[in-house]
Backbone and ligand atoms as CSV (ligand in chain L), in Angstrom:
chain,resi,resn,atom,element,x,y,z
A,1,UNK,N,N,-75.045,138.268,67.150
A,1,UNK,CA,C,-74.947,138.851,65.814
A,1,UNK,C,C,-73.760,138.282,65.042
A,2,UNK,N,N,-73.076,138.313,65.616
A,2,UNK,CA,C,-71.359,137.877,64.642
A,2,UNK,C,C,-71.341,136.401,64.733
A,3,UNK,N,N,-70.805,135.797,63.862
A,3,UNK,CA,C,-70.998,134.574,63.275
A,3,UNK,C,C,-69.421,133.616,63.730
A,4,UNK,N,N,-69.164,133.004,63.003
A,4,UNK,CA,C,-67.958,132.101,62.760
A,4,UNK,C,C,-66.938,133.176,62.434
A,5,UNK,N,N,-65.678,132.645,63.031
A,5,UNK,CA,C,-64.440,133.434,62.943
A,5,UNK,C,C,-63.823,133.336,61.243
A,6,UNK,N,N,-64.170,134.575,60.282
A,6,UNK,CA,C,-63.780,133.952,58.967
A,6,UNK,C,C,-61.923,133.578,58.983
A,7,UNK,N,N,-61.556,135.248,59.504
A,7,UNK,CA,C,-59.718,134.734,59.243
A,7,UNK,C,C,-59.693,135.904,60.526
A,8,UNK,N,N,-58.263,135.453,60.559
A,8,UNK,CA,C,-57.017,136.075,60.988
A,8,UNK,C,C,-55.872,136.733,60.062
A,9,UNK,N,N,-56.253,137.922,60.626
A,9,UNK,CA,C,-54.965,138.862,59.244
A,9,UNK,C,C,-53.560,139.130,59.484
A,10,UNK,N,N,-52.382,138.659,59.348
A,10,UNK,CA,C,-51.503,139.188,59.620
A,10,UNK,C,C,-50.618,139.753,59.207
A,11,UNK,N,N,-49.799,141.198,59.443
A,11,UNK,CA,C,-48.781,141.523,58.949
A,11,UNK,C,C,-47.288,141.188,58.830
A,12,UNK,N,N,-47.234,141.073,57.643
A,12,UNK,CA,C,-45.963,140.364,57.486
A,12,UNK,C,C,-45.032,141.448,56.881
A,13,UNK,N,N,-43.447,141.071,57.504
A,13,UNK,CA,C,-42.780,141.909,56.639
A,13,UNK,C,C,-41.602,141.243,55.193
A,14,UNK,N,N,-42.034,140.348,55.467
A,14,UNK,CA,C,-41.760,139.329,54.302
A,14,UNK,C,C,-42.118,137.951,54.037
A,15,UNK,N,N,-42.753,138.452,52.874
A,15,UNK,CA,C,-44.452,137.213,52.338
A,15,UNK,C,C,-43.802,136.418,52.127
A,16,UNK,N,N,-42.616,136.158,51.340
A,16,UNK,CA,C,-41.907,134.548,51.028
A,16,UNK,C,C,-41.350,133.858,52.015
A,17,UNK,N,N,-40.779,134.770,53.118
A,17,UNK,CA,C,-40.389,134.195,54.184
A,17,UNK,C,C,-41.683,133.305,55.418
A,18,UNK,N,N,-42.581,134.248,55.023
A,18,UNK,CA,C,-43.908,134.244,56.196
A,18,UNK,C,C,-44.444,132.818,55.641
A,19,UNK,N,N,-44.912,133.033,54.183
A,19,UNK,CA,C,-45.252,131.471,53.547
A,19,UNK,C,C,-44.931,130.100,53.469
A,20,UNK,N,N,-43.265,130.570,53.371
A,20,UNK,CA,C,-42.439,129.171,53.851
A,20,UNK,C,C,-42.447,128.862,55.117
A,21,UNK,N,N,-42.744,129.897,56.121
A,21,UNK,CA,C,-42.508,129.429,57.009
A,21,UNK,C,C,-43.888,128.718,57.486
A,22,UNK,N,N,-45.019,129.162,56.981
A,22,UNK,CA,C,-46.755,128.335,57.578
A,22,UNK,C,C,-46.553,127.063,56.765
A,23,UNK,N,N,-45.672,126.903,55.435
A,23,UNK,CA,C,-45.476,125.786,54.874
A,23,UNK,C,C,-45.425,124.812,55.211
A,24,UNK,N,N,-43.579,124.578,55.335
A,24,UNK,CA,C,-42.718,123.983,55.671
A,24,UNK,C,C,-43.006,123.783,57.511
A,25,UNK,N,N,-42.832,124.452,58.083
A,25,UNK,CA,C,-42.848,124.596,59.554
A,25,UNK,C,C,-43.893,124.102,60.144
A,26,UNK,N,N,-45.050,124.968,59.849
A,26,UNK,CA,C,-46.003,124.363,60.223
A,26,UNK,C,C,-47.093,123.880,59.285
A,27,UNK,N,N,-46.719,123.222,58.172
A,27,UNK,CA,C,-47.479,122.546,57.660
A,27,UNK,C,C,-48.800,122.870,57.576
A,28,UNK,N,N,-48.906,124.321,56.826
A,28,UNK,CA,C,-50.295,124.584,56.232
A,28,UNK,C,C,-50.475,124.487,54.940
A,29,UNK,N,N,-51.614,124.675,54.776
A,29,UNK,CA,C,-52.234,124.678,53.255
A,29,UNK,C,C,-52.248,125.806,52.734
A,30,UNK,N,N,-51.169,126.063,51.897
A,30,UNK,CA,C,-50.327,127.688,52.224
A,30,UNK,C,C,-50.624,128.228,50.590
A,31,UNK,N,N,-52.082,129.261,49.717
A,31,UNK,CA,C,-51.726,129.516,48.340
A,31,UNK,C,C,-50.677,130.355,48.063
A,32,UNK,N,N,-50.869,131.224,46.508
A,32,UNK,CA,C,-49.976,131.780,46.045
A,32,UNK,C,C,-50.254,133.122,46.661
A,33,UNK,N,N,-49.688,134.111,46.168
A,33,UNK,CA,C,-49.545,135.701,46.452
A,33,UNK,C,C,-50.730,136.026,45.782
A,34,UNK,N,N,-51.808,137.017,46.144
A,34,UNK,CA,C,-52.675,137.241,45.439
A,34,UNK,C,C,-52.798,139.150,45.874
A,35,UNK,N,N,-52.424,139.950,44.416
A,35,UNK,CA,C,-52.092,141.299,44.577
A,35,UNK,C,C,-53.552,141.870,45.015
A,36,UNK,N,N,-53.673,142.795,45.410
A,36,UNK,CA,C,-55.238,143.417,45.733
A,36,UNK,C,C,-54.984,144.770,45.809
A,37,UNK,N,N,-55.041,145.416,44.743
A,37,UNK,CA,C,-54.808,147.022,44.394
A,37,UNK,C,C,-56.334,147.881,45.313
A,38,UNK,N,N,-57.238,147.154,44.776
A,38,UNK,CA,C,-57.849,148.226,45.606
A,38,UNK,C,C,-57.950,148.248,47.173
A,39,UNK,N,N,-57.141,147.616,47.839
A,39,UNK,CA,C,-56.976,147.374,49.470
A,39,UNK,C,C,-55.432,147.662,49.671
A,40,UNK,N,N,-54.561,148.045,48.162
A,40,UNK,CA,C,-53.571,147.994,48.966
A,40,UNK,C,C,-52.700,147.060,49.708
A,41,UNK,N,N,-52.673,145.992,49.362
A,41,UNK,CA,C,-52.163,144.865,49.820
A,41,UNK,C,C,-51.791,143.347,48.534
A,42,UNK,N,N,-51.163,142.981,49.244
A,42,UNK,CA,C,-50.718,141.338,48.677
A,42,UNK,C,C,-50.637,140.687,49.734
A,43,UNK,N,N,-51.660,140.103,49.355
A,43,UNK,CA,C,-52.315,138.480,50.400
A,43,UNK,C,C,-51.928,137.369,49.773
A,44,UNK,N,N,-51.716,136.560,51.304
A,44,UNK,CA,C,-51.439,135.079,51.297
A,44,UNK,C,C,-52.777,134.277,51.676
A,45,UNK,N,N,-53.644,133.192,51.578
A,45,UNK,CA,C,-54.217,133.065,51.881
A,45,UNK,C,C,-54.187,131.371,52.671
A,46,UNK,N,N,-54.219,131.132,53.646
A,46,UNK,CA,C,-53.912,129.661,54.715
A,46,UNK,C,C,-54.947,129.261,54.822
A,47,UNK,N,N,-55.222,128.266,54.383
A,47,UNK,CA,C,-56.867,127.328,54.520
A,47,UNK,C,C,-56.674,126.539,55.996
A,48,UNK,N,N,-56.633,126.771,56.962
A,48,UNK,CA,C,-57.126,125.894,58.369
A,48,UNK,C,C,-58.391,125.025,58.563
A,49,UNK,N,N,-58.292,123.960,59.098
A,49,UNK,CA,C,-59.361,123.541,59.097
A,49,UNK,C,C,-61.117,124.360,59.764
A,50,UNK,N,N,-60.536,124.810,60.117
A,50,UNK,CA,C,-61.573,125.659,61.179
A,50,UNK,C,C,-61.752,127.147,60.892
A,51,UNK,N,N,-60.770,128.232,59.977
A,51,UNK,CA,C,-60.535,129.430,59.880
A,51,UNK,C,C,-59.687,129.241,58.762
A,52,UNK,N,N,-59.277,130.611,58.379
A,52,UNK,CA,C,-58.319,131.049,57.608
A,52,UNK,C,C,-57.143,131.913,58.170
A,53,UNK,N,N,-56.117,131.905,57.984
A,53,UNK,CA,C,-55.245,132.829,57.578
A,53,UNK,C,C,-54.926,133.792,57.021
A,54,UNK,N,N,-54.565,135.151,57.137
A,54,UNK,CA,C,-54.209,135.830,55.824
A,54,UNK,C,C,-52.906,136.427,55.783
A,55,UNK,N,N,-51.752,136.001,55.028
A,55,UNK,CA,C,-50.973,136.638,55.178
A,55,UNK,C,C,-50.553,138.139,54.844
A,56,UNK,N,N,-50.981,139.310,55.358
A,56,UNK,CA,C,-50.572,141.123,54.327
A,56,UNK,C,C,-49.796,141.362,54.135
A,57,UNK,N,N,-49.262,141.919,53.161
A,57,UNK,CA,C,-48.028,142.714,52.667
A,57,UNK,C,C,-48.281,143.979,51.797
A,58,UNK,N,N,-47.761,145.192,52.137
A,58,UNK,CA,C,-48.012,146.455,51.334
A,58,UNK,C,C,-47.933,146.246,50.048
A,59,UNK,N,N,-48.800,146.906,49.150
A,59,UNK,CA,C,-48.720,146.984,47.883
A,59,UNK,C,C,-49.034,148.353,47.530
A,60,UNK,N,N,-48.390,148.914,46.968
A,60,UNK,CA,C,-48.336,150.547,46.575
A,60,UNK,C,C,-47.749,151.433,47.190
A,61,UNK,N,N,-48.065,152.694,46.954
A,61,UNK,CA,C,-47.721,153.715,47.809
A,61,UNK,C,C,-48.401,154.094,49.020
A,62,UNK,N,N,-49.757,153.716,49.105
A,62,UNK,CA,C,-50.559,154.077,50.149
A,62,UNK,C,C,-51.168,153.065,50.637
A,63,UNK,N,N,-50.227,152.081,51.208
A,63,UNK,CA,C,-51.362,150.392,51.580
A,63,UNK,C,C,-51.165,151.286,52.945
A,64,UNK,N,N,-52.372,150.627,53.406
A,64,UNK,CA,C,-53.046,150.958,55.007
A,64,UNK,C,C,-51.899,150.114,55.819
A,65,UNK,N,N,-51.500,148.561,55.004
A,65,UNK,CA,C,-50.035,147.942,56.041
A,65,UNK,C,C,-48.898,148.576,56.116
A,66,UNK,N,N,-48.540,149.542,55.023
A,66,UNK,CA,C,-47.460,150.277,55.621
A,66,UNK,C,C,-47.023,150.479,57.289
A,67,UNK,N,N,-47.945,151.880,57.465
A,67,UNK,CA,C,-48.058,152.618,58.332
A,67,UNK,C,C,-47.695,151.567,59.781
A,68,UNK,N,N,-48.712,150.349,59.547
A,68,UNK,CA,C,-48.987,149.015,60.444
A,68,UNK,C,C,-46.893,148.297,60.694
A,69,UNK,N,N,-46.706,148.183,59.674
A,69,UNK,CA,C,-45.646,147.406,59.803
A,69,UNK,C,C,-43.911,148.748,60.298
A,70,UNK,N,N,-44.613,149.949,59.787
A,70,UNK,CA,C,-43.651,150.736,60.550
A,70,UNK,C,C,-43.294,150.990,62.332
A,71,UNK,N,N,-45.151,150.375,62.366
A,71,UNK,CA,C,-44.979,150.183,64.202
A,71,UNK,C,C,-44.846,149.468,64.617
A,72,UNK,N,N,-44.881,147.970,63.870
A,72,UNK,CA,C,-44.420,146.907,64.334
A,72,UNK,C,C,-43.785,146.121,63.567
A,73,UNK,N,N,-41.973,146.775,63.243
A,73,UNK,CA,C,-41.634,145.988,62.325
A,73,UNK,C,C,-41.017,144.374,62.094
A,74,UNK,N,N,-41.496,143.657,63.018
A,74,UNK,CA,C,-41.887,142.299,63.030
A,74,UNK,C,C,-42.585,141.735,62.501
A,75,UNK,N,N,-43.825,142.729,62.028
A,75,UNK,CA,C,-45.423,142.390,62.201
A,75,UNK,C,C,-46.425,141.895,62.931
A,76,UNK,N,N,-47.365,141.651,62.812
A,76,UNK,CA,C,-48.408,141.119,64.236
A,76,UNK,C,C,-49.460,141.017,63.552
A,77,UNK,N,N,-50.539,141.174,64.482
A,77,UNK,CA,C,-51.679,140.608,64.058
A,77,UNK,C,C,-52.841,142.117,63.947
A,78,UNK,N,N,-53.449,142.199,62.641
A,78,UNK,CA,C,-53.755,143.204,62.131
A,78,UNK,C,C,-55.244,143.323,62.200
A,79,UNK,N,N,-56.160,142.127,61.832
A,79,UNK,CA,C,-57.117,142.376,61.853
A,79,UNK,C,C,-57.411,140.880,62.583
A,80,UNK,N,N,-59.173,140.928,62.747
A,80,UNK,CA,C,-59.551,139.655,62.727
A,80,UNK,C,C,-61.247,139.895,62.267
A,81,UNK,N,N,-61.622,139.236,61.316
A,81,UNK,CA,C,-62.642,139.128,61.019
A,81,UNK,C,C,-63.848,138.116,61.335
A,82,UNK,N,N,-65.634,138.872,61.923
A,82,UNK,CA,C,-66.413,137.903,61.531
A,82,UNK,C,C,-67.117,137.923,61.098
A,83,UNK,N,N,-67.980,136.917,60.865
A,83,UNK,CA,C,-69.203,136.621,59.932
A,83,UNK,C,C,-70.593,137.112,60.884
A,84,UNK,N,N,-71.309,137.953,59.258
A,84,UNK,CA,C,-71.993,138.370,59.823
A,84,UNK,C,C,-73.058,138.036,58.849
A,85,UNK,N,N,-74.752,137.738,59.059
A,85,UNK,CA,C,-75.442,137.608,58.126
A,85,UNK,C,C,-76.041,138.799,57.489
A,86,UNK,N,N,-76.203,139.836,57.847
A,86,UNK,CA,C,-76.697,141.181,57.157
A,86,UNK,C,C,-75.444,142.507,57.792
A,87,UNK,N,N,-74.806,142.892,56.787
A,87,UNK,CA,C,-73.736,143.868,57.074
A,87,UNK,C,C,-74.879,145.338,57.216
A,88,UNK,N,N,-75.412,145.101,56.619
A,88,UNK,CA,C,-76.257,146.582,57.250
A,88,UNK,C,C,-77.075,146.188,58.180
A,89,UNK,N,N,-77.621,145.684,58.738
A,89,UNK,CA,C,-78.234,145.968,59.784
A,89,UNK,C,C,-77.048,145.615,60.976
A,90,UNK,N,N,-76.368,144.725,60.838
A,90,UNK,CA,C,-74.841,145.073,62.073
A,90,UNK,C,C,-74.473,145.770,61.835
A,91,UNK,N,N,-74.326,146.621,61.134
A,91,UNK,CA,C,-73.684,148.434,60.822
A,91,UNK,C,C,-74.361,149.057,61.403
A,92,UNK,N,N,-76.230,149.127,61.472
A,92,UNK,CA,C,-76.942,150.084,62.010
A,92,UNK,C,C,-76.817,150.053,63.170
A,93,UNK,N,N,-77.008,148.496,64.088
A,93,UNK,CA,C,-76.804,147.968,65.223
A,93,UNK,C,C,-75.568,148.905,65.817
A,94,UNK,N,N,-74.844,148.694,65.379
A,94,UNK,CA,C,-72.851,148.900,65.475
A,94,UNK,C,C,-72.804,150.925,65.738
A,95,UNK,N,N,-73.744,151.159,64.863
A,95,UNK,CA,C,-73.087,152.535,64.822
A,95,UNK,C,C,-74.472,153.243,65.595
A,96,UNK,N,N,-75.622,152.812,66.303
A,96,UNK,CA,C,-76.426,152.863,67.226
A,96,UNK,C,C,-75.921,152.353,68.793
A,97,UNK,N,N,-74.784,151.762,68.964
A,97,UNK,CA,C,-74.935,151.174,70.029
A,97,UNK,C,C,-73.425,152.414,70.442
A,98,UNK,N,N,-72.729,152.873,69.480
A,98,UNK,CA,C,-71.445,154.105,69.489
A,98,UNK,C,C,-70.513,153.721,69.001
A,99,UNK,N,N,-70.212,152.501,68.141
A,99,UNK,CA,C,-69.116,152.003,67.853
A,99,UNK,C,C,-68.436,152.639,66.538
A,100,UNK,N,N,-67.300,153.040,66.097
A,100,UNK,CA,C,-67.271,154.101,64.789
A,100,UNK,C,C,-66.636,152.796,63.730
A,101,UNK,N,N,-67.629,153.076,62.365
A,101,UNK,CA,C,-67.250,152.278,61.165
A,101,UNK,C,C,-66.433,153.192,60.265
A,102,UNK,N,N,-65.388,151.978,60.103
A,102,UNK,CA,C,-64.268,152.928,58.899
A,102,UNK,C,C,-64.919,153.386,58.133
A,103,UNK,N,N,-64.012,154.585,57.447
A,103,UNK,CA,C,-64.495,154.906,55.698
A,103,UNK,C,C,-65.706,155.981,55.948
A,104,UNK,N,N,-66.517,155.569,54.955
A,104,UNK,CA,C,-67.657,156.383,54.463
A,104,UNK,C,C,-68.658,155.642,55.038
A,105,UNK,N,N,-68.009,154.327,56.065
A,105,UNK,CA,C,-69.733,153.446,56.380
A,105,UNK,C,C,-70.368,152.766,55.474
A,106,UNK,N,N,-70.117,152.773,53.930
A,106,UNK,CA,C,-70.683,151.956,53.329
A,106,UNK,C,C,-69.697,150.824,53.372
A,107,UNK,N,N,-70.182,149.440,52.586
A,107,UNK,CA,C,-69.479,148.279,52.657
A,107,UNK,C,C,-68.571,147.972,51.626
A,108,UNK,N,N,-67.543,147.854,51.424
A,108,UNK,CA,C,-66.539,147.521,50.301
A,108,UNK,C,C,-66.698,145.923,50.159
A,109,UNK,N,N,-65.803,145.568,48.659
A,109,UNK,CA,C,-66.125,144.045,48.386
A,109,UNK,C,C,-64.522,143.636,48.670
A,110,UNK,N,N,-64.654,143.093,49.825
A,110,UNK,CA,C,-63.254,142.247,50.534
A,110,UNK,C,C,-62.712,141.500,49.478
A,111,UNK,N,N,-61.576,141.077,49.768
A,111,UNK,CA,C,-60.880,139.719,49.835
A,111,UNK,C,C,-61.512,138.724,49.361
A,112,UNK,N,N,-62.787,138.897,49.623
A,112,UNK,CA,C,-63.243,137.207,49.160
A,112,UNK,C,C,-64.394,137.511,48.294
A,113,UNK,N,N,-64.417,138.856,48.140
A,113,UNK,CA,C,-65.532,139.158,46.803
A,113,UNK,C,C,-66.755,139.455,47.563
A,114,UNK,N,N,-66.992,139.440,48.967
A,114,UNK,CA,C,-67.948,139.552,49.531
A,114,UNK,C,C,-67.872,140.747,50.322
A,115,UNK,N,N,-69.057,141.750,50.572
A,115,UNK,CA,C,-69.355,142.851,51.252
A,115,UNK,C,C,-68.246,142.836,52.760
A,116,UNK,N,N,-67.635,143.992,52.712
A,116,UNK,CA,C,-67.112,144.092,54.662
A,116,UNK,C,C,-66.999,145.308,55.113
A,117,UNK,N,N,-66.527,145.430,56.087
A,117,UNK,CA,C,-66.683,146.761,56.983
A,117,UNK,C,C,-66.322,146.857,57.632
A,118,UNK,N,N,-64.560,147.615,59.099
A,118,UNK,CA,C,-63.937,147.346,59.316
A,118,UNK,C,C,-64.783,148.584,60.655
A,119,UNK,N,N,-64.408,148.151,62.020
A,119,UNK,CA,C,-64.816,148.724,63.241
A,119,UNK,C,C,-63.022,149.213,63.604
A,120,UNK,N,N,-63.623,150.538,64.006
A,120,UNK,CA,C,-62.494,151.167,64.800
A,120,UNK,C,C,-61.712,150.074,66.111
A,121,UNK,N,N,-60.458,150.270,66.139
A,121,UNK,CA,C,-59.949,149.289,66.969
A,121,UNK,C,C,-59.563,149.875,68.572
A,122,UNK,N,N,-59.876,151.242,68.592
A,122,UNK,CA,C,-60.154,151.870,69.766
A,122,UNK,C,C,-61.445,151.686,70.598
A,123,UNK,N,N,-62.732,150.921,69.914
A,123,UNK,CA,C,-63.889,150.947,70.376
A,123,UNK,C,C,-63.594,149.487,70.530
A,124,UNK,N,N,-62.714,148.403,70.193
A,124,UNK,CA,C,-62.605,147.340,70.383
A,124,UNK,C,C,-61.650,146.921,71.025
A,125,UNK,N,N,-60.815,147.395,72.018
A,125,UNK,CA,C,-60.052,146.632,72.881
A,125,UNK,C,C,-58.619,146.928,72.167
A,126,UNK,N,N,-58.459,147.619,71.549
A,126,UNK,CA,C,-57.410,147.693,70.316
A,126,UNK,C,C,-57.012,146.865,69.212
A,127,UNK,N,N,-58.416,146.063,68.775
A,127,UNK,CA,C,-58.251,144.972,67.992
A,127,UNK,C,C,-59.382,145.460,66.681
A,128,UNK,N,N,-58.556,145.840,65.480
A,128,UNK,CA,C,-59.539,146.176,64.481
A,128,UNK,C,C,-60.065,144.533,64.101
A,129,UNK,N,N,-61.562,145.447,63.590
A,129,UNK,CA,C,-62.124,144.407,63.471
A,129,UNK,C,C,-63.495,144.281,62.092
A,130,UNK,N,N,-62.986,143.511,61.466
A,130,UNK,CA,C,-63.723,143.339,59.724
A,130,UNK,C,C,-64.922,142.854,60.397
A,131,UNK,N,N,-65.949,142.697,59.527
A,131,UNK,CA,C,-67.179,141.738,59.625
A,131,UNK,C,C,-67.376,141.754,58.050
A,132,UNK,N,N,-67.661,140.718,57.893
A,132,UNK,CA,C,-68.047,140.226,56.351
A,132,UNK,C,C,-69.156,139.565,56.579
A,133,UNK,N,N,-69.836,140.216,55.200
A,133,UNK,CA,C,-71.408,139.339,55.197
A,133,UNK,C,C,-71.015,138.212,54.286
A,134,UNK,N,N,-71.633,136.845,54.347
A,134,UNK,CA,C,-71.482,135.269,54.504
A,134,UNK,C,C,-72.748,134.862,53.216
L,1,CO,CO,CO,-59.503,140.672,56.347
């Protein structure tokens, strides 16, 4: 069912520092800050040849990275997302087989403008986990 690895999300606790450092250091293909009010966040976004990157950073009063970066104030690795070709029927699949979908279960429009849906990270090994339809 799950497709190609779209990104890797990580929490950062400082985006200018985190950027220069995929820059300069390791020589990525590193864009600008891109704010995202309705997620609560300011993303970096790392073009890899093979995947993406994402760099998070809280935005508002109630970003979901808060909470994330209070337990690990280093940051780490937050999500990882994959590709999926029909988000509802891997939802039906997903929440038939016992696995619990964030939210209300319906699909929000991610990061990339495209449908996603985030799996509890207790039913996954402790690794939350997006799927975006492609
Ligand atoms: Co994501």
């Amino acid at each position: 069912m799950i497709g190609r690895l779209n990104h890797v999300a990580i929490a950062v606790p400082d985006l200018d520092a985190a950027s220069a450092q995929y820059r300069s250091m390791l020589g990525a293909n590193v864009g600008a800050p891109q704010d995202e009010p309705d997620h609560g966040v300011t993303v970096v976004f790392i073009e890899l040849p093979n995947t993406k990157i994402e760099l998070l950073y809280p935005l508002g009063d109630a970003s979901p990275i808060q909470g994330f970066l209070d337990k690990n104030p280093a940051g780490g690795i937050h999500h990882i997302c994959y590709e999926v070709d029909d988000i509802i029927a891997a939802r039906d699949h997903l929440a038939a087989s016992g696995a619990r979908v964030l939210g209300n279960g319906e699909p929000k429009i991610g990061a990339h403008g495209k449908p996603v849906l985030f799996l509890h990270p207790k039913d996954f090994n402790g690794c939350l986990i997006e799927l975006e339809q492609v």
